[in-house]
C-alpha positions in Angstrom: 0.0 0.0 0.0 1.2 3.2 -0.8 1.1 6.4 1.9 -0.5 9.4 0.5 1.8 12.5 -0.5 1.1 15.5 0.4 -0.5 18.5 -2.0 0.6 22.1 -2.7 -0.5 24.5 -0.1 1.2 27.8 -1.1 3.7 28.8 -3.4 6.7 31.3 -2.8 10.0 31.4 -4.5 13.5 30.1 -2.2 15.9 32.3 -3.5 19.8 31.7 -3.6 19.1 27.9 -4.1 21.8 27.6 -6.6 20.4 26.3 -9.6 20.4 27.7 -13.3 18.0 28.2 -15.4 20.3 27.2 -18.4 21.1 24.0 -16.3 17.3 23.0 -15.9 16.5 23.6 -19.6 14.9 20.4 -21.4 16.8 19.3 -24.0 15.8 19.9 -27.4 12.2 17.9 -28.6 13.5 14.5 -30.1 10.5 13.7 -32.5 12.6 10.7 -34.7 11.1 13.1 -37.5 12.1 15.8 -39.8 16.1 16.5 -40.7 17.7 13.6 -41.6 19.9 11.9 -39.3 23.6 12.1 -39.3 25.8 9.5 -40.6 28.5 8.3 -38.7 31.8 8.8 -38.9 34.3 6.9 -40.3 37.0 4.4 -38.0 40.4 6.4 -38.4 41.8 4.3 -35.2 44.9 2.6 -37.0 45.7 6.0 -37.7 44.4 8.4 -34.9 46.4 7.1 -31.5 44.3 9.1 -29.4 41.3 8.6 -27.2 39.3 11.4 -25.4 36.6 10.6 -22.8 34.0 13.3 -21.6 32.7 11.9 -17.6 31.6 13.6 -14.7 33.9 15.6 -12.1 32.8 13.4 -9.7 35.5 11.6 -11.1 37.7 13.7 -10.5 41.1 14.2 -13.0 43.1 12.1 -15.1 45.6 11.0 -13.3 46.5 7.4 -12.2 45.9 8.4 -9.0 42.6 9.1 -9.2 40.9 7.3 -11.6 43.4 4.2 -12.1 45.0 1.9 -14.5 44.8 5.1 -17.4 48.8 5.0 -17.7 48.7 1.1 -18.3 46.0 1.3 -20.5 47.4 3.8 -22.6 51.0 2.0 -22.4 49.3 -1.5 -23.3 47.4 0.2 -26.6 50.1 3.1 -27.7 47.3 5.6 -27.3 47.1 8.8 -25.7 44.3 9.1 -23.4 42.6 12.3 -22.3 40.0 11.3 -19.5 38.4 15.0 -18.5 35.5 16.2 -16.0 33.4 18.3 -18.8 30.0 16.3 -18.1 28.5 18.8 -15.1 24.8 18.2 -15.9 23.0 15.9 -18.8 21.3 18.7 -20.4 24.1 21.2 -20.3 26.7 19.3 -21.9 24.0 17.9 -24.6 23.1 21.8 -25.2 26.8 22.4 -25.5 26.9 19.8 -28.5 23.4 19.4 -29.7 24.6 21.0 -33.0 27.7 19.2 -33.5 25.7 16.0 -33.3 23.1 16.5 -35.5 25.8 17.7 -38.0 27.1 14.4 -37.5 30.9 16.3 -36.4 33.1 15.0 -34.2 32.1 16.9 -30.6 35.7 16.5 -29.1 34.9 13.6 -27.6 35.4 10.1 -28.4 33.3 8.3 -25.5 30.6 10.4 -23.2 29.5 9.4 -19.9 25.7 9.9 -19.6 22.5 9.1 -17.4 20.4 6.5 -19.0 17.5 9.1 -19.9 19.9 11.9 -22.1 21.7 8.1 -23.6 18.1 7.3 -25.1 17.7 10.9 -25.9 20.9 10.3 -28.2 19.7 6.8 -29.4 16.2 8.4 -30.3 18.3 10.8 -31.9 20.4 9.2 -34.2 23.2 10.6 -32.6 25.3 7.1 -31.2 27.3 4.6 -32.7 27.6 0.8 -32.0 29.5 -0.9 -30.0 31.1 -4.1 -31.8 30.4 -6.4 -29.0 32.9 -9.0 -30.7 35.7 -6.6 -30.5 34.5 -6.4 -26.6 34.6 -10.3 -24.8 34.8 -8.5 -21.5 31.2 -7.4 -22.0 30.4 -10.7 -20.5 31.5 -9.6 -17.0 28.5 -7.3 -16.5 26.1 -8.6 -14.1 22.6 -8.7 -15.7 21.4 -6.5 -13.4 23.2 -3.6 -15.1 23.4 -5.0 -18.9 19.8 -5.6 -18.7 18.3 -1.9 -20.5 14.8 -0.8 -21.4 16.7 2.0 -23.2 19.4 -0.5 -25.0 18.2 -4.1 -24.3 20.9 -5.4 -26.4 23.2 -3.1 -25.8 24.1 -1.5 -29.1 24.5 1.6 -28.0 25.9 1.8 -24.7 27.5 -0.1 -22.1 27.2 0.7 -18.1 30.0 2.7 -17.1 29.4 3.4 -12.9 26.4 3.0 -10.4 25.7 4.1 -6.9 22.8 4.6 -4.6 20.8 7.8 -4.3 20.1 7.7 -0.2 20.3 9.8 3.2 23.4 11.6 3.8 23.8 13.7 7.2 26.4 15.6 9.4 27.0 12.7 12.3 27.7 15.6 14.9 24.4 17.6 13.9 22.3 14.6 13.8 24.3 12.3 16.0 20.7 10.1 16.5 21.1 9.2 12.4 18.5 9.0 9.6 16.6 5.9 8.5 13.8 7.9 6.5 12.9 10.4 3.9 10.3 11.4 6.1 12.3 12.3 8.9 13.9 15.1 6.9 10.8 17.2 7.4 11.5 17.8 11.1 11.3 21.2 11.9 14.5 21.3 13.7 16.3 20.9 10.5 14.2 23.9 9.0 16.6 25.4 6.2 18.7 22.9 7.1 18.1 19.9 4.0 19.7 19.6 0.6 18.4 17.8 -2.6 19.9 16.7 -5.6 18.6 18.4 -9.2 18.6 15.1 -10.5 14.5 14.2 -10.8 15.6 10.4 -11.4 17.4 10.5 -7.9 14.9 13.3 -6.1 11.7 12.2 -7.8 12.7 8.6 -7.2 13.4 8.4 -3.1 9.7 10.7 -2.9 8.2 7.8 -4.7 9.9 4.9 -2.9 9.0 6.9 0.1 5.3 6.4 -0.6 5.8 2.9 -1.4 5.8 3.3 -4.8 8.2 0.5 -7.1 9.8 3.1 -9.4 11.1 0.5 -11.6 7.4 -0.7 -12.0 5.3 0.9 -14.7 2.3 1.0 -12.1 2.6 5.0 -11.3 2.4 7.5 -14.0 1.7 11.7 -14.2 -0.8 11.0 -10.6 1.6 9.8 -8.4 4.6 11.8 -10.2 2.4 15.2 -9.5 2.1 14.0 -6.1 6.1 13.6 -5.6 6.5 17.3 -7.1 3.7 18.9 -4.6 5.8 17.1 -1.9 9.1 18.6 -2.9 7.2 22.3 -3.9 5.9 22.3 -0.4 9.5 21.4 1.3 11.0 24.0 -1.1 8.3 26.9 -0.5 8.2 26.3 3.1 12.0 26.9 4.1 12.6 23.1 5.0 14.8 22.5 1.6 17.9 25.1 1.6 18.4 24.3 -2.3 18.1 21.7 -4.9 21.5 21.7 -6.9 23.8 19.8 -8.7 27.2 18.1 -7.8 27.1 21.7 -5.8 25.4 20.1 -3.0 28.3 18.6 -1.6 29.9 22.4 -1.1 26.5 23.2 1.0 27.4 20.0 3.5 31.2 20.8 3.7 30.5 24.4 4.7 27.3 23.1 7.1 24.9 25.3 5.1 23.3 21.4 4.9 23.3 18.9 7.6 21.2 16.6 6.1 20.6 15.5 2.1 19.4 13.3 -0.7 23.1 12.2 -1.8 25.0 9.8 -3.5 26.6 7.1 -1.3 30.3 7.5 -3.2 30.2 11.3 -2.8 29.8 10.7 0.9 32.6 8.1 0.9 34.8 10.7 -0.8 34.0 13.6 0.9 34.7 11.9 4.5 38.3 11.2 2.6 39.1 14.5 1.9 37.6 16.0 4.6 37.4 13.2 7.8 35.1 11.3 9.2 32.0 13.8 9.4 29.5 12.5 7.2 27.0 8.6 7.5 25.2 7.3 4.8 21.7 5.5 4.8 19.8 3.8 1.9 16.3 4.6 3.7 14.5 1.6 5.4 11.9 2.1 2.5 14.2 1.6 -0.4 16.7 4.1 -2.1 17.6 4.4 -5.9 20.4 3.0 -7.9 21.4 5.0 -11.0 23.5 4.0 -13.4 25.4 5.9 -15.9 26.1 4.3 -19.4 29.4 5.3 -21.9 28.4 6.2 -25.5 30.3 7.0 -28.8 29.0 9.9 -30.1 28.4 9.6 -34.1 31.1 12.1 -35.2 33.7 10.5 -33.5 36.6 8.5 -35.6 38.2 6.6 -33.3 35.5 3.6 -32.1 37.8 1.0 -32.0 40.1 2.8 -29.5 36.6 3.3 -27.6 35.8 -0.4 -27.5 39.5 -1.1 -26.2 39.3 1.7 -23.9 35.7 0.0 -22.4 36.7 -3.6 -22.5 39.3 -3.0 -20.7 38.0 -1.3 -17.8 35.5 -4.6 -17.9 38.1 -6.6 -16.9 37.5 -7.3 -13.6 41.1 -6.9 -12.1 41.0 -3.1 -13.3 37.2 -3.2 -12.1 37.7 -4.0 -8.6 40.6 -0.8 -8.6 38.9 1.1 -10.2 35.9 0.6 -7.8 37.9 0.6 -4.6 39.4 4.1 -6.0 36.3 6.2 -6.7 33.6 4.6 -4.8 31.1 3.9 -7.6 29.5 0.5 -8.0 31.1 -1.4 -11.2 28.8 -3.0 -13.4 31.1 -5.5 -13.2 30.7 -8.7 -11.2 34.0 -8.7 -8.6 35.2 -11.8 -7.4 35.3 -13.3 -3.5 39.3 -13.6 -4.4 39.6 -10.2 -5.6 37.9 -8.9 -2.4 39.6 -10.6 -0.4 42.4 -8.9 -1.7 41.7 -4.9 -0.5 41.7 -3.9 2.6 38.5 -4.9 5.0 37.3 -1.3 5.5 37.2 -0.9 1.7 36.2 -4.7 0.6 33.2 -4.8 3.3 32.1 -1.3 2.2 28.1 -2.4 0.6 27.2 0.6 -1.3 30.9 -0.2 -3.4 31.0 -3.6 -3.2 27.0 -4.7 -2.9 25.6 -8.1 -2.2 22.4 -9.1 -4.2 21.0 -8.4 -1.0 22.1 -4.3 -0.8 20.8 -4.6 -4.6 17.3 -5.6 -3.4 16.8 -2.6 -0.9 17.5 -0.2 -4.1 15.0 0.0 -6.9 16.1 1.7 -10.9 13.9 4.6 -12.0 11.9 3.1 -14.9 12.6 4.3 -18.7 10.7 6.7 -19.6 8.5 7.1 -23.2 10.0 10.3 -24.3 6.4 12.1 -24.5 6.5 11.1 -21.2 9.9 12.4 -19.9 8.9 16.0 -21.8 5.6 16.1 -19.3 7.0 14.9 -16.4 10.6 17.0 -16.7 8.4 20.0 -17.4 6.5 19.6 -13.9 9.4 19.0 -12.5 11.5 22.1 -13.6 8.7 24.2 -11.6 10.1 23.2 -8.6 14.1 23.7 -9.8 13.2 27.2 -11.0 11.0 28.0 -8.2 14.5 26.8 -5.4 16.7 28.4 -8.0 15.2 31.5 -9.4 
């Protein structure tokens, strides 16, 4: 049975909130119909010894050191690899490149890192290559629960790159009781005191399990969706949500403008490396979400088969478990007991890296959406990031 969420009562805008406009734009309307899609580009790999991959700065830089095994790869294939932090926001970076790609030019980039929902905005598009799974063996590493699409269900177009869990995040000496639920976020003592995440997969999603709804079921639609947005207008209008922003609202818990937020579990792992111990991590006793973010070879690029080496090779599951252990994301790759056993305990035994089909269950995937659908419910949904944001 699901628990009722609360309406609209009164609407006011939160200033200072910290989102764009430009940032909460919806991408452009992807009909399938009208200019002719782009060709893609020709492989110039035997040629072209270079590969550049676009991800997310929650990857931090280049370097061996923080995202590992780069050096060897590029030793092992003669290539030189550029691995960059210019994805900050889905729709930013596709507005940055929409043109590019419907040109059918190369964007810069030879691989993309992506949410699932802007990956089938490309597909839709015309705007990916394939992946030549027989150029790829390690693609047999994934564990179904990540190669198994709605967006891709063979996998043409993308492969899983990183997951994580979208949960409850909170300062352990402001809240030194914990958190176990999204409902307990709405206590007035932490008035002006809660962060959310822009995402409306992650946001959206923990409202919806919080009502007991199975986002990865296609039993809720626009009802239950409008319901999730009243919720979060209300918190926002109120005072209760300080600001809904992107990878930003980790700055609000360092500085303890937050003590308490929707957050991803391997930004809270990191931060408490960089900054100490200060920060716990809940998946909420009614379920949390697990993303996952795919990589994609934009159709202007000419250098696929460096792409495919690049990807296989980080689906090796020696690399995977480093690269894993490293950032904190979950590896769509399945890890051995050997391989465990072989970190440290405090790393090996950590569940949101390293999760047991058990830790899977308590986390549910935010169901594909139609892309009629995604335009309608996006729309509501930027209401509420331009109402916090201004």
């Amino acid at each position: 049975m699901t628990r009722d969420l609360p309406s609209l009562t009164r609407r006011h805008v939160l200033k200072g909130a910290g989102v764009g406009a430009a940032a909460l734009t919806l991408a452009a309307c992807a009909t399938g119909q009208g200019p002719e899609r782009p060709t893609a580009a020709s492989d110039s790999s035997e040629t072209q010894k270079a590969v550049r991959v676009d991800s997310w700065e929650t990857y931090r830089n280049t370097t061996d050191e923080d995202f590992p095994s780069i050096e060897r790869f590029a030793g092992s294939f003669g290539l030189d690899v550029t691995y960059t932090s210019a994805v900050k926001d889905d729709n930013l970076y596709y507005n940055q490149v929409k043109a590019n790609l419907a040109a059918g030019n190369d964007i810069g980039a030879d691989a993309v890192v992506l949410s699932q929902f802007m990956v089938a905005k490309w597909m839709q598009l015309g705007y990916l290559q394939e992946f030549t799974h027989s150029r790829m063996p390690n693609i047999g590493n994934i564990r179904d629960r990540f190669m198994g699409a709605e967006h891709d269900p063979n996998r043409r177009f993308s492969i899983p790159w990183r997951s994580g869990f979208t949960g409850l995040a909170w300062n352990k000496e402001a809240i030194p009781e914990g958190l176990t639920s999204v409902d307990e976020l709405w206590d007035a003592s932490l008035k002006g005191k809660v962060g959310v995440m822009s995402s409306m997969q992650s946001t959206i999603g923990l409202l919806l399990t919080n009502a007991g709804i199975d986002i990865s079921s296609s039993d809720w639609g626009e009802t239950e969706f409008a319901a999730a947005v009243d919720m979060l207008r209300q918190q926002v209008t109120s005072g209760q949500i300080r600001a809904i922003k992107g990878n930003q609202y980790l700055d609000d818990l360092k500085t303890g403008e937050t003590v308490a937020a929707f957050a991803r579990s391997a930004d809270i792992l990191r931060l408490n490396e960089e900054a100490g111990d200060q920060w716990a991590f809940a998946i909420p006793s009614e379920g949390g979400v697990l993303w996952t973010q795919d990589i994609v070879i934009p159709i202007g690029s000419q250098r696929r088969t460096n792409v495919e080496n690049f990807v296989n090779y980080y689906l090796d599951p020696t690399v995977a478990v480093e690269v894993a252990a490293k950032t904190h994301f979950v590896s769509p790759v399945e890890i051995s007991r050997e391989s465990l056993d072989a970190l440290p305990p405090e790393i090996s035994g950590e569940v949101t890296v390293f999760p047991t089909p058990v830790t899977l269950q308590t986390a549910k995937t935010f169901r594909h959406l139609s892309q009629s659908e995604e335009q309608k419910l996006m729309a509501q949904y930027q209401t509420v990031l331009l109402a916090a944001g201004g």
